[in-house]
C-alpha positions as CSV (number, residue, x, y, z in Angstrom):
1,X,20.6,56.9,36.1
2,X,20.5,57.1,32.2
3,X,20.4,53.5,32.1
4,X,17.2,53.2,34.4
5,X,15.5,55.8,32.4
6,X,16.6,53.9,29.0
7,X,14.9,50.3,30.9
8,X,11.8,52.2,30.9
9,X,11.4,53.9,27.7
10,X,12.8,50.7,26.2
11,X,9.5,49.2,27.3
12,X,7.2,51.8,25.6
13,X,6.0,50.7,22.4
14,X,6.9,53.0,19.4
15,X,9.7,55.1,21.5
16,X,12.5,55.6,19.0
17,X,16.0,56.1,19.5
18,X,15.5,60.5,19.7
19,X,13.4,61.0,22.2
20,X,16.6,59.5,24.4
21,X,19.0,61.5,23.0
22,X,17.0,64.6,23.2
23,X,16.7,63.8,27.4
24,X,20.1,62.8,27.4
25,X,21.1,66.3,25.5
26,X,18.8,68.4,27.8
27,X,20.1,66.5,30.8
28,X,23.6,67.2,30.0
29,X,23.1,71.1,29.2
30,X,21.3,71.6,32.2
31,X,24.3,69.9,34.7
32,X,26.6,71.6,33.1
33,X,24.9,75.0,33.3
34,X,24.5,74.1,37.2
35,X,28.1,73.4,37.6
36,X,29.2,77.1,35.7
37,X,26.7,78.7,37.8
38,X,28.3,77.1,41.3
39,X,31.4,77.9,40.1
40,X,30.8,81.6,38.9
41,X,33.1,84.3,40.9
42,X,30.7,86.3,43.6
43,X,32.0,89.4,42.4
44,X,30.7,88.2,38.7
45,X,27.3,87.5,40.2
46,X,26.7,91.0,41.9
47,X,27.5,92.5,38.6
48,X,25.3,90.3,36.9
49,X,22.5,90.8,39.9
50,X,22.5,94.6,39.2
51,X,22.4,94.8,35.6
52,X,19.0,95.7,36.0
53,X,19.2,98.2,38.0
54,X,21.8,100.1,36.0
């Protein structure tokens, strides 16, 4: 996938070399903050969910 992204930005004239690292940074943080939350205990997320309310 990162490689279809880079064949495009590749193409745009004046893209540097950051703007891909920032999306690949971003990209990273937010799969791996999707696999902590699928993998968080259920007992952890109904303390979590009534923080709120406490």
């Amino acid at each position: 996938m990162f490689k279809f992204i880079k064949q495009y930005a590749e193409k745009i004239e004046g893209i540097s070399v950051y703007p891909i690292i920032a999306q690949f940074i971003f990209m990273t943080f937010f799969v791996l903050m999707l696999i902590y939350v699928f993998n968080m205990k259920k007992s952890t997320i109904d303390e979590l969910e009534n923080l709120p309310l406490d």
